[in-house]
N, CA, C and O atoms as a GROMACS GRO file, in nm:
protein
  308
    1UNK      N    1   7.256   9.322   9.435
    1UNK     CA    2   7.340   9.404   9.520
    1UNK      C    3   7.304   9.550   9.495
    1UNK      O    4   7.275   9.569   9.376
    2UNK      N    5   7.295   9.670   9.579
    2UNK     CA    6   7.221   9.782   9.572
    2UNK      C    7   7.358   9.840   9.547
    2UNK      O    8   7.462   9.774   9.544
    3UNK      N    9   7.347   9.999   9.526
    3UNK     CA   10   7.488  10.097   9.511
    3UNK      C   11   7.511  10.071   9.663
    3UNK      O   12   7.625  10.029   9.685
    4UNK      N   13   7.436  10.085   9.767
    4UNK     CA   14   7.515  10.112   9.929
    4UNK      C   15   7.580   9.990   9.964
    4UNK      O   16   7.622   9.977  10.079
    5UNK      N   17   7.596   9.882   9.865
    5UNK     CA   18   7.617   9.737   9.896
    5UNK      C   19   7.770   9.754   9.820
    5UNK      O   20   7.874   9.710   9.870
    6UNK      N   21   7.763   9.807   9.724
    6UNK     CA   22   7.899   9.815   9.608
    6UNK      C   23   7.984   9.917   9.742
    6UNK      O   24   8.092   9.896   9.799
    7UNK      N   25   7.909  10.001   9.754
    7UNK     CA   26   7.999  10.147   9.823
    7UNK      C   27   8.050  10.106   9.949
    7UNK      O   28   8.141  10.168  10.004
    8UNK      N   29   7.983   9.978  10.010
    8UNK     CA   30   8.031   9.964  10.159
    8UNK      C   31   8.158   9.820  10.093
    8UNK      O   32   8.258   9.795  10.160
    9UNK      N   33   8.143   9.779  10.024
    9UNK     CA   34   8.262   9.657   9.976
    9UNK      C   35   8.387   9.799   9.953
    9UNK      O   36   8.488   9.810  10.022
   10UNK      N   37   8.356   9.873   9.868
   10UNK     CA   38   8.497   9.964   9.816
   10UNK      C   39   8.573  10.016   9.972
   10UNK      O   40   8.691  10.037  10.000
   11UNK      N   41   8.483  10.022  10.031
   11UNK     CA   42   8.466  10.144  10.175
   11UNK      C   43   8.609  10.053  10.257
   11UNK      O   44   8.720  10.088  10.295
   12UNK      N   45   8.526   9.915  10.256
   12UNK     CA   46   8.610   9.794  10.348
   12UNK      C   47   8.746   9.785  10.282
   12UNK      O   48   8.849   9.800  10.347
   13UNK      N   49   8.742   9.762  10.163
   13UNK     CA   50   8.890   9.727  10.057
   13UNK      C   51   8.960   9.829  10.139
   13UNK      O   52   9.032   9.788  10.230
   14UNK      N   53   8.947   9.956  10.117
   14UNK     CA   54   9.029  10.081  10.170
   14UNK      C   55   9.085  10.071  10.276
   14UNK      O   56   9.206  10.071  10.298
   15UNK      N   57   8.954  10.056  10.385
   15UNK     CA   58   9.034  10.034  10.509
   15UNK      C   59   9.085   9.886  10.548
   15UNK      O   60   9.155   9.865  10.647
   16UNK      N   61   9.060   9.825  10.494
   16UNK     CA   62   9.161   9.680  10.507
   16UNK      C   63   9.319   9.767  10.385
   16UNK      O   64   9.437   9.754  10.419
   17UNK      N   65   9.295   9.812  10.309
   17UNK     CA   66   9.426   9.843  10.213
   17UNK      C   67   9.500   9.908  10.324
   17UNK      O   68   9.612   9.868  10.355
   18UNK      N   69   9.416  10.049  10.412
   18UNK     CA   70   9.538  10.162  10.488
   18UNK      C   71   9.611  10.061  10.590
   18UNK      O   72   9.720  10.074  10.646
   19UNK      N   73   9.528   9.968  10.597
   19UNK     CA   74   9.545   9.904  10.738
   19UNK      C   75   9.684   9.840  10.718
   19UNK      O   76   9.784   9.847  10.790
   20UNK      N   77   9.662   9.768  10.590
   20UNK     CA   78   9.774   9.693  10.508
   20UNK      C   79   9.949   9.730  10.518
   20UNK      O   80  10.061   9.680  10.525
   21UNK      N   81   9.863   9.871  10.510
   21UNK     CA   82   9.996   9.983  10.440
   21UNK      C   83  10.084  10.024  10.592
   21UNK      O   84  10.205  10.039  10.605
   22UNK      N   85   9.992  10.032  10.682
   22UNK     CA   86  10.062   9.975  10.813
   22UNK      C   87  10.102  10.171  10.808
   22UNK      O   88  10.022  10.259  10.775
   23UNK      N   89  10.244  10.190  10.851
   23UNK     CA   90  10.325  10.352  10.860
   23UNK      C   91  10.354  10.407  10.702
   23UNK      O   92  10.369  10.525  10.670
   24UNK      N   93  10.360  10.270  10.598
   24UNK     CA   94  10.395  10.355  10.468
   24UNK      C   95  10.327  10.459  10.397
   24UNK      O   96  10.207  10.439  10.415
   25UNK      N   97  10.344  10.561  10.323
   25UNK     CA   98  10.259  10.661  10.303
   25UNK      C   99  10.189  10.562  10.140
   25UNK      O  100  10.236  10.480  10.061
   26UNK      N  101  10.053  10.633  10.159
   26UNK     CA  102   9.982  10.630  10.036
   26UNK      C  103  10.021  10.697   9.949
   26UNK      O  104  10.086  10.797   9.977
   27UNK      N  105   9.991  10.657   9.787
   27UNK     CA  106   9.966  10.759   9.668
   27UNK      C  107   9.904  10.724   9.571
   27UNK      O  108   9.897  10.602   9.562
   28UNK      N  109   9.842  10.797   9.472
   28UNK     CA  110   9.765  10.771   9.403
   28UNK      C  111   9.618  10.656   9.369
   28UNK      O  112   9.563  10.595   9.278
   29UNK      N  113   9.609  10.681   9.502
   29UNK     CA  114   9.490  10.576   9.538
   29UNK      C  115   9.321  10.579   9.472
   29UNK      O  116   9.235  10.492   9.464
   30UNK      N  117   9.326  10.724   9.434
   30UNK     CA  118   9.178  10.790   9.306
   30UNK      C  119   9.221  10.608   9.192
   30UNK      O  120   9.188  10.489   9.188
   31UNK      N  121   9.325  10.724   9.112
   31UNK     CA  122   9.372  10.614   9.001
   31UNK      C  123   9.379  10.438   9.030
   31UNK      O  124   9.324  10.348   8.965
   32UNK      N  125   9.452  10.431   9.131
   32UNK     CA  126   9.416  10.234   9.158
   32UNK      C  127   9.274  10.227   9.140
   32UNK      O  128   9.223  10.176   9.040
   33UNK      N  129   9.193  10.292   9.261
   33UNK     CA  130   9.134  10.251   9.292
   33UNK      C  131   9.001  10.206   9.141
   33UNK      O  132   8.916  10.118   9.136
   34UNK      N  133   9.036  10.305   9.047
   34UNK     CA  134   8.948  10.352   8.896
   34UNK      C  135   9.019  10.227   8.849
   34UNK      O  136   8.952  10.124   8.861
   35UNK      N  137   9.155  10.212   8.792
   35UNK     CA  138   9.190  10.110   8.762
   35UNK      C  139   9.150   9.944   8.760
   35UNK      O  140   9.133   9.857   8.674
   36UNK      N  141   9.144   9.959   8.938
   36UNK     CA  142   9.081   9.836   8.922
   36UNK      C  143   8.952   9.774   8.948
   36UNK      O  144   8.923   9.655   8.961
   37UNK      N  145   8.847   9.927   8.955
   37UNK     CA  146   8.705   9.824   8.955
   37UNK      C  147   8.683   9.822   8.761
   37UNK      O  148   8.620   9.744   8.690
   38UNK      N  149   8.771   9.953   8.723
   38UNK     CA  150   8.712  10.000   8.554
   38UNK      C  151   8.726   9.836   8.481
   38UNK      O  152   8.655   9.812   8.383
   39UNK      N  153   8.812   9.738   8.527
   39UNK     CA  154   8.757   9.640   8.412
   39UNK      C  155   8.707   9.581   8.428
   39UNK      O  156   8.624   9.578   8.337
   40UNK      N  157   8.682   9.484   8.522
   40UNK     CA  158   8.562   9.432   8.581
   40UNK      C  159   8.426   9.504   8.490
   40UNK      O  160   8.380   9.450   8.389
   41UNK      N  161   8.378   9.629   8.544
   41UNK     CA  162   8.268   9.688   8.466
   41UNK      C  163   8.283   9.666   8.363
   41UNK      O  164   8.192   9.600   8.312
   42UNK      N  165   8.377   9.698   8.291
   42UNK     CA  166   8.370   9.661   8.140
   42UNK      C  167   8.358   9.518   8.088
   42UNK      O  168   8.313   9.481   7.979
   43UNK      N  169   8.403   9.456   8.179
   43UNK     CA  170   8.356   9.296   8.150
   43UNK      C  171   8.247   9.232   8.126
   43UNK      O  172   8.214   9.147   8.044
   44UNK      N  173   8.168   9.312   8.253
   44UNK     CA  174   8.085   9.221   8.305
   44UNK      C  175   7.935   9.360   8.175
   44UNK      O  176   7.845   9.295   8.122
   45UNK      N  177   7.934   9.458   8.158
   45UNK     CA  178   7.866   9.502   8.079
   45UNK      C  179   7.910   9.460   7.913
   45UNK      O  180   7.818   9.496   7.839
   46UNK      N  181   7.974   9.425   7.870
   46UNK     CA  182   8.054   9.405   7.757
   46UNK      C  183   7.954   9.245   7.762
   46UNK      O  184   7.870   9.264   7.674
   47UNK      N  185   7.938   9.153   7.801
   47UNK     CA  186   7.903   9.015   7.832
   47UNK      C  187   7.713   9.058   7.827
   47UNK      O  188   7.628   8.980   7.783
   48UNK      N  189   7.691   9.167   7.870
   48UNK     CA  190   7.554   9.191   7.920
   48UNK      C  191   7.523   9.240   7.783
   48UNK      O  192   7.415   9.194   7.747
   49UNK      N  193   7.576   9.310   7.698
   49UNK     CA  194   7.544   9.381   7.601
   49UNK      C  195   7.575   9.288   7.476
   49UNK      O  196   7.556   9.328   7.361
   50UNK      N  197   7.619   9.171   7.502
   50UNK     CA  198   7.673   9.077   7.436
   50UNK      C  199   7.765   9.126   7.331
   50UNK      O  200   7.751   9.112   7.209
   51UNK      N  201   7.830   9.167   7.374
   51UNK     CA  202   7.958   9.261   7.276
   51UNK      C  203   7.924   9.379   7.196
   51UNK      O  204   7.992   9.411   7.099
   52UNK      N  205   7.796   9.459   7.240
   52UNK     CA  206   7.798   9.547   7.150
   52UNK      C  207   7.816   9.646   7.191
   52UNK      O  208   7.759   9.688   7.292
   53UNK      N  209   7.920   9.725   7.110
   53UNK     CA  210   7.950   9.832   7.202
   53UNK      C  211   7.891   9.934   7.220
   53UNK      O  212   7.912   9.984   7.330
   54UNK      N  213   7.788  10.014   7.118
   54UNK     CA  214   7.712  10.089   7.147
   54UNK      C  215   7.601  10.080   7.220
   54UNK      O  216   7.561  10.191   7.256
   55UNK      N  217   7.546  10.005   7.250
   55UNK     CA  218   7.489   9.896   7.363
   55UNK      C  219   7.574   9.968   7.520
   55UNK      O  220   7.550  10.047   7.612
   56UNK      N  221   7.662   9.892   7.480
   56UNK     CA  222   7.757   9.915   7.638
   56UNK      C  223   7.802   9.975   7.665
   56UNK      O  224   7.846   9.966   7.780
   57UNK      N  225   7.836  10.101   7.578
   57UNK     CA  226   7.855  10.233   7.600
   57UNK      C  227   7.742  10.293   7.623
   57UNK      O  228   7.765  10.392   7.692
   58UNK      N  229   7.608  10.283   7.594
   58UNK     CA  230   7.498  10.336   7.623
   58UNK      C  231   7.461  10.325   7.769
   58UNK      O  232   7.389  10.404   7.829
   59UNK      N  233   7.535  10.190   7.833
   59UNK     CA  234   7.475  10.107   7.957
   59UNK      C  235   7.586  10.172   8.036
   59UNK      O  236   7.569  10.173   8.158
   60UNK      N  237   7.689  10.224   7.993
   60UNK     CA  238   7.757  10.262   8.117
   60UNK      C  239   7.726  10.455   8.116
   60UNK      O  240   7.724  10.530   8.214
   61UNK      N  241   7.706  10.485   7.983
   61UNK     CA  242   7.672  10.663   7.995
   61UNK      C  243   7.807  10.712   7.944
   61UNK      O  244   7.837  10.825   7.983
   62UNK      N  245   7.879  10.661   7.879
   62UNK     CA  246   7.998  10.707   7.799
   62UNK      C  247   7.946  10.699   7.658
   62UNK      O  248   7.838  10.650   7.625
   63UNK      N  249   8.069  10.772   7.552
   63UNK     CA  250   8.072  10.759   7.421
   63UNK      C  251   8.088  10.641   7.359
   63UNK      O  252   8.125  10.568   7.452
   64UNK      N  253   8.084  10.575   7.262
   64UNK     CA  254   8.116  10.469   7.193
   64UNK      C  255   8.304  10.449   7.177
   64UNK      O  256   8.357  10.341   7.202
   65UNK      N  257   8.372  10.551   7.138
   65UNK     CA  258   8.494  10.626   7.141
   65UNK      C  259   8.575  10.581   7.267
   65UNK      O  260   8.681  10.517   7.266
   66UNK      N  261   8.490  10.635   7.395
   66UNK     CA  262   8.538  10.619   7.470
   66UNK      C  263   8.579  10.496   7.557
   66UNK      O  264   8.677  10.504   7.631
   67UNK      N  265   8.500  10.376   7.547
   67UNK     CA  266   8.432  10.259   7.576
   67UNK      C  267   8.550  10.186   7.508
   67UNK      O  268   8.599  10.092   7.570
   68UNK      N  269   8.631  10.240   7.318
   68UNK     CA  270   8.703  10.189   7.262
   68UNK      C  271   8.804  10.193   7.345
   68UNK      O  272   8.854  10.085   7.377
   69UNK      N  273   8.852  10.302   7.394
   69UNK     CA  274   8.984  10.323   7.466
   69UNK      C  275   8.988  10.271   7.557
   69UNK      O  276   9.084  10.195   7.565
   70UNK      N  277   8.905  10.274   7.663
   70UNK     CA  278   8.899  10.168   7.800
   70UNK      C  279   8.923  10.022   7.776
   70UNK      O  280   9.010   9.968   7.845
   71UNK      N  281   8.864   9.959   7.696
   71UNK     CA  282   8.872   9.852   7.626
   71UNK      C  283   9.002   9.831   7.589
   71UNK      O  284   9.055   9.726   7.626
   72UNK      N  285   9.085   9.935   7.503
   72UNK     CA  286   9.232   9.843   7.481
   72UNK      C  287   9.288   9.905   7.563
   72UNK      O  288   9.402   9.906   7.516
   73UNK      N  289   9.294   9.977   7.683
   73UNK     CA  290   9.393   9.995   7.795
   73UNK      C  291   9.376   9.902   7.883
   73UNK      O  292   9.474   9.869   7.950
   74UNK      N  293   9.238   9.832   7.904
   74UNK     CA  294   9.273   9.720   7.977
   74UNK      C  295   9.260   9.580   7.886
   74UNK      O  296   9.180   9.507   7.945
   75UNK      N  297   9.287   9.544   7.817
   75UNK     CA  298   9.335   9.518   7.689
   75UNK      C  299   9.216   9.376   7.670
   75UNK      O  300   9.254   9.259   7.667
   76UNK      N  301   9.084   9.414   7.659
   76UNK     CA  302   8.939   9.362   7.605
   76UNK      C  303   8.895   9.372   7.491
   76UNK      O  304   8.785   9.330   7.456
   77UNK      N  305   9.010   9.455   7.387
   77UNK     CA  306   8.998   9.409   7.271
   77UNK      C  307   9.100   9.312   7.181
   77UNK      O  308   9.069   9.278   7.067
   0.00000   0.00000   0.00000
């Protein structure tokens, strides 16, 4: 799957989501939207790196630190 392949799936979610939402107003849709591809990625690189985190912090371009925190907010540790 290429990035214009990822970007046109997010693109569709959205407008199937506004569509969803019908007259209600939106909010905070940045944050969902981070929310819910961020664990997935972390899954599926976490599995690739075979649990190592400096590995998979290397593979995503974050800190090691940081990779920790993502990890227990969506609770992968």
């Amino acid at each position: 799957m290429s990035k214009e392949s990822i970007q046109q799936v997010v693109q569709q979610s959205l407008e199937t989501y506004f569509n969803d939402l019908g007259e209600q107003q939106a909010s905070n849709i940045y944050d969902m939207v981070v929310q819910t591809v961020e664990k997935p990625i972390l899954q599926v690189v976490m599995l690739r790196a075979d649990g190592n985190q400096s590995q998979a912090a290397d593979m995503l371009g974050i800190n090691r630190n940081t990779l920790r925190k993502k990890l227990q907010q969506h609770g992968l540790l």
